[in-house]
N, C-alpha and C positions, 0 to 999 in steps of 0.2 A: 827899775823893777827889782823887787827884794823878792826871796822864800826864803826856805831855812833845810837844811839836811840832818834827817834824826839821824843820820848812820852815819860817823866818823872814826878815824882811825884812834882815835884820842878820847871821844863821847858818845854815848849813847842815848839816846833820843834827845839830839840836840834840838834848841829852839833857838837859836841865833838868828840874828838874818845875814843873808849875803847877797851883797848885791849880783845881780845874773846877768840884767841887758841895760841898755839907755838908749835914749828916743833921738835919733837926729832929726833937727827941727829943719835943717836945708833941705834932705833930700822925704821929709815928712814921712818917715819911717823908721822901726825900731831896727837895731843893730843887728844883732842877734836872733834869727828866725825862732829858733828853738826853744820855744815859750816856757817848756814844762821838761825840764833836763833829768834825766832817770835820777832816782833818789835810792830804790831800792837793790840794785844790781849785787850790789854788796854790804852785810851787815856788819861784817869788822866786830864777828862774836857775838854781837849784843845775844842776849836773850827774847825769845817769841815763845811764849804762851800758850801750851794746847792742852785742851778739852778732851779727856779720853777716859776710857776706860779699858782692864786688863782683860780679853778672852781672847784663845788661841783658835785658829789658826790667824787672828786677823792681828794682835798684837800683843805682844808681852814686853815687858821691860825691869833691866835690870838698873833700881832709883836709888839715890842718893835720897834718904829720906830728911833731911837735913834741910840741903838746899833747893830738895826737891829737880836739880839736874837730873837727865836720864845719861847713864854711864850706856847702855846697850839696847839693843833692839832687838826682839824676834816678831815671826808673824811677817805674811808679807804687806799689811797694813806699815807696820813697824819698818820695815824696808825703805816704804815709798819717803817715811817722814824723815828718814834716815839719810836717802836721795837729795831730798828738796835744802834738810840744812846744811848738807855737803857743799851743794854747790853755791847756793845763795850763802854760804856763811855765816848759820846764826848757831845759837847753842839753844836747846830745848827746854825748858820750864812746864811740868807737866802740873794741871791740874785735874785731878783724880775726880771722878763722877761716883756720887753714892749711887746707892742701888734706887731710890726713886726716883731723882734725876734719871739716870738710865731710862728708868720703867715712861719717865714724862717725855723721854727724847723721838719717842717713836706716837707724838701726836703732831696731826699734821699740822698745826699752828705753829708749835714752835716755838712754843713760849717760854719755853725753858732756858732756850741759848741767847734769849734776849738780856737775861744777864749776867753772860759771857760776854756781851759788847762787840760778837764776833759776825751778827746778820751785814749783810751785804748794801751797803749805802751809794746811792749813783752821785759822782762827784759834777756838780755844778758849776760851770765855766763865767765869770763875769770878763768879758770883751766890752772895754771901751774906746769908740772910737772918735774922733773931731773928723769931720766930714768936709773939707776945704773945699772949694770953688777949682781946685786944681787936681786934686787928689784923688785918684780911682779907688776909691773903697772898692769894689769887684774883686780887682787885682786882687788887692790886699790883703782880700780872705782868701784869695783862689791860692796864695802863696805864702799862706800863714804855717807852712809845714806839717808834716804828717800827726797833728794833734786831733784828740779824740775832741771833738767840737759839734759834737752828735746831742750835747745837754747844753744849749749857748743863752743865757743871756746878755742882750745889747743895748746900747747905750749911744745913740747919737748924738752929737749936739747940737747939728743943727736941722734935728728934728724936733719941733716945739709943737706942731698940730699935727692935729691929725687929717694930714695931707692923706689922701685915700691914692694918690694915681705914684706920689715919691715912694710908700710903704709900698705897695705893691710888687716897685721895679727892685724893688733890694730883697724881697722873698721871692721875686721868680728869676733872680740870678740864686741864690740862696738854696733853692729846690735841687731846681738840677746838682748842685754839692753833695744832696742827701743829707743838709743840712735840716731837717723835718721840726725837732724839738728846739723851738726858737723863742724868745719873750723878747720885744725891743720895748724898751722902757722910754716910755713920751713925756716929759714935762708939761702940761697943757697950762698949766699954773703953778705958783707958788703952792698953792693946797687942794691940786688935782692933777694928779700923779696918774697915771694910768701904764698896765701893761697890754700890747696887744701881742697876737699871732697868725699865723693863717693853716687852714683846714684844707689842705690838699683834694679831697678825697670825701666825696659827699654828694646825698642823694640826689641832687641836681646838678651836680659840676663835675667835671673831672681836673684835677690838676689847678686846683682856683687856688690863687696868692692874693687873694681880697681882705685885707685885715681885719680881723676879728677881733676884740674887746675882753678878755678875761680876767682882770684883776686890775685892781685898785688900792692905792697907799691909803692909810688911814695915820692923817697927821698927827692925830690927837694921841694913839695909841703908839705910833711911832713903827708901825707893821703892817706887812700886805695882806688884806682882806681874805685872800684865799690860798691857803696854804700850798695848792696844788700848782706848780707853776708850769708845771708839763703835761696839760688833758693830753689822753690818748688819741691820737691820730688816726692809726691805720688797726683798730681795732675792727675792721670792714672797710675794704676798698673800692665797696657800692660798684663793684663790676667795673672799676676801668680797669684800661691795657697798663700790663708794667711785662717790659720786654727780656727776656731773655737771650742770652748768647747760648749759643749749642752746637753740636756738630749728627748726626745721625751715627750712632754706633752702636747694635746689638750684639750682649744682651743691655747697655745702662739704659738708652734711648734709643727710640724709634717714634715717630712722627706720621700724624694723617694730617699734613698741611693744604690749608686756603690758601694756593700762591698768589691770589690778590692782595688777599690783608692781612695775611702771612698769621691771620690767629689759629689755633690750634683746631683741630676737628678733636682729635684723639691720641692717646699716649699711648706708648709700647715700651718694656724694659722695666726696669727696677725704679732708676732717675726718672724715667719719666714718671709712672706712680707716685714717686715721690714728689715731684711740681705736680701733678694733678691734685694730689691727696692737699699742699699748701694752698691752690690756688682755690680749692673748694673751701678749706676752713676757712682762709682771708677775705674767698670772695671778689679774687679778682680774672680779668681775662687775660692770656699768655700771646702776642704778639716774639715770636721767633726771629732771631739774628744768625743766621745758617755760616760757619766760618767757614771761610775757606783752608783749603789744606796747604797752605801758607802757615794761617793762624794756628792751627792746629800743630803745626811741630815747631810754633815758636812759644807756643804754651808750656812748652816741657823748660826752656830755659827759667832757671832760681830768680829771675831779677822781675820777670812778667811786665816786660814793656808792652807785649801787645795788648794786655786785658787796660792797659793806660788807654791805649786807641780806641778797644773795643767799648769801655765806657766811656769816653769822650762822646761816640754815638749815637748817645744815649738810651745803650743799654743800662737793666738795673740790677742784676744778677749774671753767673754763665754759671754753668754743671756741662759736665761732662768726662766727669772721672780723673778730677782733675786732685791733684796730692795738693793733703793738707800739711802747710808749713810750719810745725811746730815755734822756728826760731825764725820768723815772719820779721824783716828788716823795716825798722820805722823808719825807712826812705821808701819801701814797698809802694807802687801808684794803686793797690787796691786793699780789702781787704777779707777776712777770710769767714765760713762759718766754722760752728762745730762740725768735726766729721760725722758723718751717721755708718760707714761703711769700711770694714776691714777686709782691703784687698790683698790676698798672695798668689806670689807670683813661682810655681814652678817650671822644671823643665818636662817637656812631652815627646815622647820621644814613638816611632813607629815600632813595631812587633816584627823580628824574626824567630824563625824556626819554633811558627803555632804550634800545639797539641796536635796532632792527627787524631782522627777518629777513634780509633784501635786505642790509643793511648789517654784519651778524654775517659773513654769508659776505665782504663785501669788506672786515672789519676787519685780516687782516693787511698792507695795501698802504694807505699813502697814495694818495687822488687822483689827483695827479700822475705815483705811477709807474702808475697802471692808467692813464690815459692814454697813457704812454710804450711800454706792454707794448701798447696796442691801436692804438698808431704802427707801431710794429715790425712786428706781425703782416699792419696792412693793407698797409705797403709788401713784403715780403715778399711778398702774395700778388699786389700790384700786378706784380712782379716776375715774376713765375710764368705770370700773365696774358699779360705782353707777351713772356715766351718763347715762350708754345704760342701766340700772336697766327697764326701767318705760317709759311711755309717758311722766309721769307727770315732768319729769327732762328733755325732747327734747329740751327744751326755754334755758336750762344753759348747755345743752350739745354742742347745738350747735355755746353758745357763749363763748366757755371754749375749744372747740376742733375742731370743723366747722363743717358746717350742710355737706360739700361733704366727708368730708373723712368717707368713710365705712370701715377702717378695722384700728382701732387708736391705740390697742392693737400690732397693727404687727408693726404700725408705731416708736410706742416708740423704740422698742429693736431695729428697723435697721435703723433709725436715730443715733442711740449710735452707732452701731458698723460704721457708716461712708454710708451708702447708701442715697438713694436720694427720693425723693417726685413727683408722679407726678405732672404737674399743674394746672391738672384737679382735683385736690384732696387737694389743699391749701386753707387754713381758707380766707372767706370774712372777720369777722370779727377783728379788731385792735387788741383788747385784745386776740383772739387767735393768733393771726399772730405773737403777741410780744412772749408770750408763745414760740409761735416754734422759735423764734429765741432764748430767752434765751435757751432751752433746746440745741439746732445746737452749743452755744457757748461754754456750758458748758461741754458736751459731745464730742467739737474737744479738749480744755484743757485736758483734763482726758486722754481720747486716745491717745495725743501728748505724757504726762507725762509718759502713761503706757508704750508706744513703743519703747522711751529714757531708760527709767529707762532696759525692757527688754532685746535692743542694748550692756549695760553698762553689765550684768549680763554674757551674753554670749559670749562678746568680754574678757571678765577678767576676765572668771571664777570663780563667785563667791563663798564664800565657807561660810558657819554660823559660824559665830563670832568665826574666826581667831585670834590667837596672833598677837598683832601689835606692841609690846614693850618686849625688854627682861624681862623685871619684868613680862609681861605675861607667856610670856612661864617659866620660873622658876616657879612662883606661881600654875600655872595648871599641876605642875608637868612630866614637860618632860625629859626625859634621853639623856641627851648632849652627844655625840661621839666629841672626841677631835683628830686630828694626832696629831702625836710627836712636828712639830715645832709651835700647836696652843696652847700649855699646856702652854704656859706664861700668858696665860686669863687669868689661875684662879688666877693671880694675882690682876688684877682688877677686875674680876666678882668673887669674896668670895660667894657671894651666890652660885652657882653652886654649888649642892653637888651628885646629883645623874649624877655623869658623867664616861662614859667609855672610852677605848682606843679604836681608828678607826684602825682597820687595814690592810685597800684596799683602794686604791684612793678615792678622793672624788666625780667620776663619777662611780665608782663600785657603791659607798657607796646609791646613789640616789635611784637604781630603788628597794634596799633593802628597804629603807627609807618607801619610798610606800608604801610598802607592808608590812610594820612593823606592827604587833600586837599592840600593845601598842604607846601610843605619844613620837616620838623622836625627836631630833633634830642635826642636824648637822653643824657645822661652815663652812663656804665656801666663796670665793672670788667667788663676782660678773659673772666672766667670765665662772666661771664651771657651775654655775645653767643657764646661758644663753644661752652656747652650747648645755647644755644637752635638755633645751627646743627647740633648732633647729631640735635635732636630735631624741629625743625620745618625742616626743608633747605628745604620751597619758597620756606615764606615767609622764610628766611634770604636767599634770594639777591637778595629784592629791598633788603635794609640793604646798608649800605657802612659798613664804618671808617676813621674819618679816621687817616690817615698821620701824626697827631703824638700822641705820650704827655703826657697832659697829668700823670702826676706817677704815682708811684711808692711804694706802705705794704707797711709790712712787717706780718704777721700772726700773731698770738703765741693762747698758753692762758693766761691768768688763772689764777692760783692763791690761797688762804688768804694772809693776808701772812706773808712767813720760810717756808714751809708745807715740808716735807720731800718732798714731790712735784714740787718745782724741779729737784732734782736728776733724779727718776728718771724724768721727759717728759722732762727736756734729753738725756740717756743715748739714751732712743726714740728722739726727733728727731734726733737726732745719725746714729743707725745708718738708721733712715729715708733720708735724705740721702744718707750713705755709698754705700748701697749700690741705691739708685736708686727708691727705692719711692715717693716723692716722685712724681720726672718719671713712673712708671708711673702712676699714680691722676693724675694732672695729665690726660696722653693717653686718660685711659680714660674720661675723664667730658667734656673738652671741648678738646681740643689745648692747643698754645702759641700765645700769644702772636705777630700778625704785626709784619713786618718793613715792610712796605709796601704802600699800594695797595688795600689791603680783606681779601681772602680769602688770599692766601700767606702760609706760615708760613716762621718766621725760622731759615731750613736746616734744618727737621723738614717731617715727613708734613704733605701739604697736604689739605685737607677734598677729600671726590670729590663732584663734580658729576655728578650723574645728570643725563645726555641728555633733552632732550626735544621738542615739538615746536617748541618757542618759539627753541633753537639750530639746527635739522637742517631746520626748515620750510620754507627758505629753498632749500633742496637740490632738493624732493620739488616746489616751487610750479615752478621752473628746468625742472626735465622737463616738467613738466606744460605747461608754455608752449611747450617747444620742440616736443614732441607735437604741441601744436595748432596751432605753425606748420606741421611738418612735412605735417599734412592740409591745411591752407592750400593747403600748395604742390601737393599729389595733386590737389583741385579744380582748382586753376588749371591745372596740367598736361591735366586731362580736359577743361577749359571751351577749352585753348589747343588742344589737338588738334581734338576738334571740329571749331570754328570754324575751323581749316585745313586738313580735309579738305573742308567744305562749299565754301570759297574757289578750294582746286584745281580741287573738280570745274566750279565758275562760268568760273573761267578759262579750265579748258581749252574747255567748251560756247562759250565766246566768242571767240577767236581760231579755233577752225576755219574753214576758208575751205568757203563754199559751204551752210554747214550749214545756216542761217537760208535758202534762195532759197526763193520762194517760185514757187508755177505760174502759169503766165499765166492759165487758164483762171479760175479760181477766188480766186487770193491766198492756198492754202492747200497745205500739205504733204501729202503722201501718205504712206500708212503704208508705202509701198512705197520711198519715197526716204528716211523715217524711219529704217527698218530698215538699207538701203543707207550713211548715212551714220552710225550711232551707233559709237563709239567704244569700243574694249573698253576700261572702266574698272577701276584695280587697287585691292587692296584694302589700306588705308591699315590699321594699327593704333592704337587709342586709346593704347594708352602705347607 
C-alpha cells in the first residue's frame, strides 16, 4: 500500500509515492493498522493560500506586496491565522478579495469561493477486502483503527450475487459500528456491476440491514450511473429509539422517565432541551441509559474507557456536560460533537459581616459626604436661626430668605426631600430666589444619586467588601471544598492550602455554604450557582461570586467512534445556536454568566431581588424612632407647660405688694382682705 506526503522537510506538495503497509498473506492481514498516517501535522514552511480581505477590527496586514507573503498581523481575525500557521508550520500567501467579490461573499450560495477551490469536499474511503473461508471480516473492521470510515465503499470478492441473507449479516454487524454511509460494490457480471446499501431507518422498519440497490456501472461510458453514492439516511428517523447515555443533573438534565421502556416522558435543563429540540427535528424517540456514579467519575478521566463500555451497549450518543476535547487522541474509543455550550467555572464563597439595616439605608453615601450633607444642612439652619433671631436682622432675612415665607426651617428639609413651595410663599427678592434655586439643584443631584446608588444595593445585593479576586479569598483565609474531578486546581492554584474534600453535590453543598460558621468557599460552574439562585433566592443572597473566572470548558455529546450522528447533532447544534435556542434555555433555567461583583449579569436580565425586611427594616425602625421622639417632645411640652403655669401663678402671688400683710390683732388674714386682694388669674393653656 503506497500514498504520497505533500509536506516534507526537503519539498513541498510532494507527489511521490511511499510505500506505508504490506499485506501478510499467513496471518491474512495487513501489517500496519494505521491506514491513513497524519500527512498534515507539520507543513515544514510550505506556503497555504488564504482568501481575505483588509477591515479592522477583524484583520489587518502588513504584505510583502511582491510575494504577496504576510510579514504581520492585526485584528483578532489576523491573530487566529497567526495561531494556526504558528503551530501547524506553514507561511501565508494572502489572496486579496476585490470589493465585488466581497459584496458576492455574503450570498448564501457561495458561489464565489468556488473558485478559490477552497468548499469543503467529504473524502471517500475505498476498502477492499478477499473474504476467505477463514477469515473474520467482522474482526477486521471492528480493528481497522480509529479511521474515519463514516464515507466507506466495499468491495468483496467473494461476493458475486446478490445473496440477500450474506449482504445483510455484513450491514447488521456494520450498523452497530455507526458505520451508516456504506456502498458494497457486487460484480453480478462482467457488464452488470451494481452498488447496494441498506436504509436503517424507514417508515416500516426500524434498524433494517436489508439491501437496497442504488447504482449501477455503465460499461459502455466507463461510469457510475448515479453520481450520488451516499443517499441520505437519517434525514428522518421515522420515530425509532436511538438511546442515550446520561446521568440526572440540574440545571443540564432532568428527566420524566417510563421505568419500563426507559423512553422519555419529558425533559428538564438546558441538555435536556437540547436532545428534545434534536429528537423533534430528526424525529426520533429517546430510550435513556442512567450511569451509574461509577460511570460518572470515571467520565472525567482524558482516555474515556468507560464511554468504550457505555457504547459497546449500545448506546448511540451520552450528554451530560461532559468537556469537549480539543486534542481528541486518534486511539480515543469514541468520538466527539461540536460544543454548543461555554461553561465557567468560579469560586462561591458565603457572606460575612452583611449590611445591617441602619447601614443598607446609608449605603449609597460614603461617610464623609453624609457628614458633609449634615454640615450643610446644620449651618443652613444655623442661618435661618440667626435671621428670625431679632428685628434687628428682618432687612437680611428678608433679603436672604423672602419677607413671605413664614416657615423657612420647614422649608429647607422638604425642599431636600423633593416637596414643593407654595407661590404665595416665594422670595421677591433675586438674590433669594437664586438661593432657592441653587438649593432645588443641588438637592435633586443628591437625591437622584442617593436613589440610584440605593436601586443598585437592593437589586444586587450588596454585601461589605466581598472577595473579588482569588488572591482575596485565599488571603482572608477561607476553607476551599474541592469534588473529586476539581482537585486538578491545586495544580495551578498552589496557594490553596486550607482545602477539603466536598462530598455532596454542589447544590447540596450551597445552602450548607450559608450557613457555615466559619468563611468557606466552594468551586462551581456558573450554571449550579445560577439555578440555585432561581430556585432557592433566599438562601442565594447570602453566597457571593467571586469576580475572577477561574477558567473556561467547552461542553460537547460523545458519540460511537466515526458514529454517523456527528454529523446530524452538529447540524442541530449548529441551528440551535443559530437561531437562539441556546441563550433561550441558558435564561430559562439559570441566567448568564456575571460580569462583576456577585449578582449582576454581563449586560443581560439581572436576577430580581424580592424585598424584604432585612433591606426596607431600616425605613419602618426610622419612623418608629422618630414617632417616639416626637411624643418625647408632646410630654416634655405638657411636663414644660405645667411647670410654667404653676411658676406664673407663684410669681405673680409673690410680687404683689401688700398681699402677705398680716393684722395686727391676730398675725392673720382675714377672709375679708383675702377676697379684697386676690387677683383675677387667667387661664393659661397646656399646649
Amino acid at each position: 500500500m503506497v500514498t504520497y506526503f505533500p509536506f516534507t522537510p526537503t519539498e513541498c506538495y510532494s507527489v511521490a509515492p511511499v510505500t506505508i503497509n504490506s499485506y501478510d498473506t499467513v496471518k491474512q492481514e495487513w501489517r500496519n493498522k494505521n491506514y491513513f498516517p497524519k500527512k498534515s501535522k507539520n507543513f515544514y514552511r510550505c506556503p497555504v493560500t488564504c482568501a481575505t480581505y483588509e477591515e479592522m477590527p477583524y484583520l489587518g496586514l502588513s504584505l510583502n506586496r511582491t510575494t504577496k507573503r504576510v510579514n504581520s498581523y492585526r485584528g483578532f481575525e489576523g491573530e487566529l491565522v497567526k495561531y494556526s500557521a504558528s503551530n501547524l508550520n506553514f507561511t501565508t500567501i494572502v489572496y486579496l478579495m476585490n470589493e465585488e467579490e466581497i459584496n458576492e461573499s455574503f450570498d448564501e450560495r457561495g458561489l464565489v469561493f468556488e473558485k478559490y477551490n477552497i468548499e469543503g469536499r467529504i473524502m471517500k474511503i475505498l476498502i477492499m477486502f478477499t473474504l476467505g473461508p477463514k477469515v473474520n471480516f467482522y474482526e477486521r473492521v471492528k480493528h481497522s483503527g480509529s479511521q474515519n470510515l463514516s464515507y466507506t465503499i466495499m468491495y468483496i470478492s467473494s461476493i458475486t450475487t446478490l445473496d440477500v441473507a450474506t449482504i445483510s449479516k455484513v450491514f447488521k454487524i456494520i450498523f452497530p459500528m455507526s458505520l451508516l454511509n456504506v456502498g458494497l460494490v457486487i460484480p453480478l457480471s462482467k457488464d452488470n456491476i451494481i452498488m447496494v446499501t441498506y436504509f436503517p431507518f424507514t417508515p416500516t422498519e426500524c434498524y433494517s440491514v436489508a439491501p437496497v440497490t442504488i447504482n449501477s456501472y455503465d460499461t459502455v461510458k466507463q461510469e457510475w450511473r448515479n453520481k450520488n453514492y451516499f443517499p441520505k439516511k437519517s434525514k428522518s428517523f421515522y420515530r425509532c429509539p436511538v438511546t442515550c447515555a446520561t446521568y440526572e443533573e440540574m440545571p443540564y438534565l432532568g428527566l420524566s422517565l417510563n421505568r419500563t421502556t426507559k423512553r422519555v416522558n419529558s425533559y428538564r435543563g438546558f441538555e435536556g432541551e437540547l436532545v428534545k429540540y434534536s429528537a423533534s427535528n430528526l424525529n426520533f424517540t429517546t430510550i435513556v441509559y442512567l450511569m451509574n456514579e461509577e460511570e460518572i467519575n470515571e467520565s472525567f478521566d482524558e482516555r474515556g474507557l468507560v464511554f468504550e463500555k457505555i457504547f459497546s451497549k449500545s448506546a448511540d450518543f451520552a450528554i451530560g456536560a461532559f468537556y469537549y476535547r480539543p486534542h481528541l487522541n486518534e486511539s480515543s474509543p469514541y468520538s466527539q460533537t461540536l460544543y454548543y455550550y461555554l461553561s465557567h467555572t468560579y469560586l462561591v464563597t458565603n457572606v460575612f459581616n452583611i449590611y445591617s439595616m441602619y447601614e443598607k439605608i446609608a449605603y449609597p453615601f460614603h461617610l464623609g459626604l453624609w457628614y458633609l450633607i449634615g454640615l450643610i444642612l446644620a449651618l443652613s439652619s444655623l442661618l435661618i436661626f440667626t435671621c428670625e433671631s431679632g428685628r434687628r436682622w428682618r432687612k437680611q432675612r428678608n433679603f436672604i430668605i423672602g419677607e413671605n415665607n413664614r416657615t423657612p426651617q420647614y422649608h429647607l428639609f422638604v425642599l431636600a426631600l423633593g416637596a414643593t413651595v407654595s407661590s404665595t410663599q416665594l422670595p421677591r427678592y433675586n438674590f433669594a430666589r437664586f438661593l432657592l434655586m441653587c438649593w432645588l439643584l443641588g438637592s435633586l443631584v443628591i437625591r437622584s444619586a442617593y436613589q440610584s446608588g440605593m436601586y443598585e444595593m437592593l437589586r444586587d445585593n450588596k454585601h461589605r467588601n466581598p472577595p473579588q479576586t482569588i488572591a482575596d479569598v485565599l488571603k482572608q483565609g477561607y476553607v476551599v471544598l474541592l469534588r473529586g474531578y476539581h482537585k486538578s486546581l491545586l495544580n495551578i492554584l498552589p496557594d490553596m492550602k486550607n482545602v477539603r474534600e466536598l462530598n455532596v453535590s454542589i447544590l447540596q453543598a450551597f445552602p450548607q455554604l450559608a450557613t457555615a460558621s466559619e468563611r468557606t468557599a466552594v468551586f462551581s460552574q456558573y450554571e449550579y450557582y445560577g439555578y440555585f439562585g432561581k430556585t432557592n433566592l433566599a438562601t442565594w443572597q447570602k453566597l457571593h461570586l467571586v469576580n475572577e473566572r477561574i477558567y473556561t470548558q467547552q461542553l460537547a455529546m460523545y458519540v460511537r467512534l466515526q458514529s454517523y450522528l456527528v454529523t446530524e447533532l452538529n447540524a442541530q447544534i449548529a441551528n440551535a445556536q443559530y437561531f437562539g435556542f441556546i441563550n433561550h434555555w441558558v435564561n430559562k433555567y439559570y441566567g448568564r454568566p456575571v460580569a462583576a461583583g456577585g449578582h449582576g449579569h454581563q449586560g443581560e436580565e439581572s436576577q430580581t431581588n424580592i424585598l424584604s425586611m432585612n433591606e426596607l427594616g431600616a425605613v419602618f425602625m426610622i419612623l418608629l424612632w422618630l414617632h417616639l421622639a416626637a411624643f418625647g417632645v408632646f410630654v416634655m411640652e405638657l411636663l414644660w407647660h405645667s411647670c410654667s403655669q404653676n411658676r406664673l401663678v407663684i410669681m405673680v402671688l409673690t410680687l404683689r405688694p401688700g398681699f402677705f400683710k398680716q393684722t395686727e390683732t391676730n398675725g392673720k388674714r382675714t377672709n375679708k382682705h383675702k377676697q379684697r386682694n386676690q387677683p383675677s388669674m387667667p387661664i393659661y393653656p397646656l399646649i
